[in-house]
N, C-alpha and C positions, 0 to 999 in steps of 0.2 A: 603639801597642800598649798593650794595659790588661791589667795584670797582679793577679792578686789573692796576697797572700802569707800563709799560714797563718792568714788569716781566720776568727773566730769573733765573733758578734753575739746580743747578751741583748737581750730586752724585758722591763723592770724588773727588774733588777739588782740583788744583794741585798734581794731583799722575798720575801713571801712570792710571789709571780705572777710569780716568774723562770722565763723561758724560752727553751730557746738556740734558735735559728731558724737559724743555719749556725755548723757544727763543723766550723774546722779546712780551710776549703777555698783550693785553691790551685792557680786555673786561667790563662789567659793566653786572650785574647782577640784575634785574630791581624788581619793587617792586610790590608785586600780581601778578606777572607772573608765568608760569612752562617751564622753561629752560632746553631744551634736550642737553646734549653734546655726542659728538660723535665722534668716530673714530678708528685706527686700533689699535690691543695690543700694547702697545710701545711708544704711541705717547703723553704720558704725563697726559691722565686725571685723573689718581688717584693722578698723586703729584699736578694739581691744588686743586683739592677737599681738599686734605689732608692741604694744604695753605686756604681755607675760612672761617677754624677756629682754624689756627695759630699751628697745631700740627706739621707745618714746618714752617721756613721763607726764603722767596725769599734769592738768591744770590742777584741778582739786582732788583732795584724797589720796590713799594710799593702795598701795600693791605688795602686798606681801607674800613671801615664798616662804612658806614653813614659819610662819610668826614673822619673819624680818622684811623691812622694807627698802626693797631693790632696787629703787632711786635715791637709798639713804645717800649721804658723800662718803660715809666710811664702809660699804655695801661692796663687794668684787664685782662690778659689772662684766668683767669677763668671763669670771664663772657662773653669772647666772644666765649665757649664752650656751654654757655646757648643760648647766641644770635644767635648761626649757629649751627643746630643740624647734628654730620654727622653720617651715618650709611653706615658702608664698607660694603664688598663683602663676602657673604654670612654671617651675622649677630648672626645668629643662634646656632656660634660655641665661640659665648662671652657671653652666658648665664650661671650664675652661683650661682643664687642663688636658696633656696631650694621650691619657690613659684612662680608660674606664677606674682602674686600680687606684690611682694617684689621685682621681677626681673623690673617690670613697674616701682615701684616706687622708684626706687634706685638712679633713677637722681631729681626726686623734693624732693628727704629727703634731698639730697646733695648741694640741693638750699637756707635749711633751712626754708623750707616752713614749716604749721602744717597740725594737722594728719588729718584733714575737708579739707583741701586746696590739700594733697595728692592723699585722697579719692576721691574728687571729678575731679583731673586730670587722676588718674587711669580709673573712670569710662567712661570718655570724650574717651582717647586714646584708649582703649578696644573697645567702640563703636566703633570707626573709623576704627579699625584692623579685625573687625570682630571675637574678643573673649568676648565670655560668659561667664558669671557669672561663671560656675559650673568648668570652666576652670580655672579661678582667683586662687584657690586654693589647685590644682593640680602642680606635677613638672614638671616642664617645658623641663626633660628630659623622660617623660613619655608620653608625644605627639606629633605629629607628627613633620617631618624637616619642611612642611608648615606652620604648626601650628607656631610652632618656630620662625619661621621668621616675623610672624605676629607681635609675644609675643616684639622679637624685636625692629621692629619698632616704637609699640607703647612705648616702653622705651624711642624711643626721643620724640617722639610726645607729651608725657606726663610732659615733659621738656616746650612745647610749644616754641620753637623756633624763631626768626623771619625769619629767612630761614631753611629749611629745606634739606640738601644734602645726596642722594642715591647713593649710587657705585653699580648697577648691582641690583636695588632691586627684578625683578622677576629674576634671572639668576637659573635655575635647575628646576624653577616650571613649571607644564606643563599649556596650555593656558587660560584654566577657574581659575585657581590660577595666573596665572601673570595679566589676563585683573581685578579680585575682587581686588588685590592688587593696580594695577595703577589707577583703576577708582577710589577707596577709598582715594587713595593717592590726586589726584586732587581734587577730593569732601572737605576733608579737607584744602586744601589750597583755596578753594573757601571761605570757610563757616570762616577761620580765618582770610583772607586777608592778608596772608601773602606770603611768596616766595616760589617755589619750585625748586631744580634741578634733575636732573637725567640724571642718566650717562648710558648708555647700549650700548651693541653693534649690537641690534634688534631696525634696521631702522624703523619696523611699529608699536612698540611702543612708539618710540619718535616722529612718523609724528604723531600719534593720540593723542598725550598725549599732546604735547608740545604747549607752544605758539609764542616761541622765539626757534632755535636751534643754537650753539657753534659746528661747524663742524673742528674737529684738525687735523692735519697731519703734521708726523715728527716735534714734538715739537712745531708749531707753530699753529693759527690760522687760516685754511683755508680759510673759510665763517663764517659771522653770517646774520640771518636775519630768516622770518618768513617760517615753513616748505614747503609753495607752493614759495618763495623764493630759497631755498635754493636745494628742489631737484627738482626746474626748471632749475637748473645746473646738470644735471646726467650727462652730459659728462665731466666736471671737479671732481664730485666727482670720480668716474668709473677709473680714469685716475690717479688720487692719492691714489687710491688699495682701494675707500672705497665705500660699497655695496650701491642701493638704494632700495629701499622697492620692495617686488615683483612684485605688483600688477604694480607698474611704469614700473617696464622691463617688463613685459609683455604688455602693452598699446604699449611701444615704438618699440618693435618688430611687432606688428598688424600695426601699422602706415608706419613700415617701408614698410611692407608688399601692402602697401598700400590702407587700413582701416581708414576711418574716423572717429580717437578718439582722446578725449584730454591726450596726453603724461605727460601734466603734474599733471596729479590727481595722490595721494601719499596713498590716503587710500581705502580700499576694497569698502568701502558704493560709492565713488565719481567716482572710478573704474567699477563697477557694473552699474553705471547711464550710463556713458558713451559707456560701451558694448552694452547694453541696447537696447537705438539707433540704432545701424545698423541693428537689429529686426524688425524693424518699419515700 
């Protein structure tokens, strides 16, 4: 479990160009769940991610992983780089080595695993990404930026992580590529039992994906709680500049209109039922 406690983070700190990017936030990050965050450009979620496996440290408060805190000085910071895998925003432009294979397995060689333990995490993350065999040893600048992105991800995944954190993972792909990648994504977090986050700024991927959502504005925490929780507040979110999924603004405009539907359904399937209805 990854705990964040009364967290607040400065960029350039005492100068003139201080500025606080998260006030005060203090969320928990639960175990076998997939954790949506969400919010406007600005409002801090790439420096919490970039804080859940210590590649920053809070100004103030703590961050703990499973009880201990991961900027302690007697703390492994390299292994809490295996224990929280993070993959930024678009992935696909940190590839560098001259094999799809070697680009996978460059973080469990770096774990000191052997070359049977490699193999056979390469093959696990490949499966889950949707890359093939005949792909493993091709370069990985010789197929496509989807492609890529896949190649990617399974370089954490192949780490096996106990949480796993996404900055924007479908961000440029178009719809049959971002739902193969999120559904994969969850699929794997089912099948390891372990955590997952995701960060996007597509509200109907995180209603459909998530089990828990971290809803931020202006550096702080807005909401958390479960997605029919969370955008059963579309007038607080709406009101703090942040979108809610389409299919909800259109229910809630039919309602207004005065059409009997549930407003608060967040996804096209739940959406769809309730249109449905007034057919009948």
């Amino acid at each position: 479990m990854l705990e964040f406690e009364n967290v607040s983070y400065y960029y350039s700190k005492n100068t003139p160009f201080e500025k606080e990017a998260l006030k005060n936030i203090s969320i928990t990050i639960k175990d076998n769940m997939t954790t949506g965050i969400i919010g406007h450009t600005g409002c801090g979620k790439s420096t919490l991610a970039q804080m859940m496996n210590a590649l920053i440290a809070p100004t103030e408060g703590k961050v703990l992983l499973d009880g201990k805190d991961i900027n302690a000085k007697d703390y492994n910071t390299v292994g809490v780089r295996f224990d929280v895998g993070l993959v930024f925003q678009y992935p696909e432009y940190q590839l560098f080595e001259e094999t799809v294979y070697k680009d996978i397995s460059f973080g469990p060689k770096n774990m000191g695993l052997s070359e049977a333990e490699i193999k056979e995490r390469v093959k696990f993350a490949s499966g889950f990404t949707g890359i093939t065999d005949d792909m493993l040893e091709r370069s990985p600048f010789e197929i496509s930026g989807g492609q890529r992105r896949r190649v990617a991800i399974a370089g954490v995944i192949a780490m096996d992580p106990k949480i796993l954190v996404l900055d924007e993972p479908a961000a440029g792909l178009d719809p049959k590529g971002r739902n193969e990648i999120l559904s994969g994504l969850v699929e794997y977090r089912k099948k390891r039992g372990n955590s997952l986050v995701i960060i996007s700024h597509s509200m109907e991927d995180i209603a459909v994906y998530s089990d828990e959502i971290i809803a931020m504005s202006n550096a702080q925490v807005l909401m958390t709680g479960t997605p029919s929780e969370v955008f059963s507040n579309h007038k607080l979110l709406t009101e703090s500049g942040l979108d809610i999924p389409e299919i909800t603004s259109l229910l809630i405009n039919l309602k207004a209109l005065g059409y009997d539907v549930d407003s608060t359904c967040y996804t096209v399937e739940s959406g769809y039922k309730s249109i449905e209805k007034l057919f009948k």
